[in-house]
C-alpha positions, 0 to 999 in steps of 0.5 A: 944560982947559976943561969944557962941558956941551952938549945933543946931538940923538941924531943927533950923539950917534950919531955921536960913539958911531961916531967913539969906537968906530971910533978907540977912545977911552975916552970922548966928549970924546976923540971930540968933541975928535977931530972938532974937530981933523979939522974945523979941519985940513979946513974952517977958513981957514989965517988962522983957526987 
């Protein structure tokens, strides 16, 4: 596992709080990883993933 410090605006911040809240989980990297999966089933090009 792979550990990142970032800087949210507080915009992003909120939006990771409703994504953790609405999915129930236990904390802001399993939002943030939620949000990653969903982005590369969704927008990536098959050949990048």
């Amino acid at each position: 596992m792979v550990q990142a410090v970032i800087s949210l605006n507080e915009h992003a911040d909120r939006v990771i709080n409703i994504v953790k809240g609405k999915f129930g989980l236990k904390n802001k990297s399993e939002a943030i990883q939620l949000i990653i999966n969903e982005y590369e089933k969704e927008l990536l090009e098959p050949e990048l993933r």
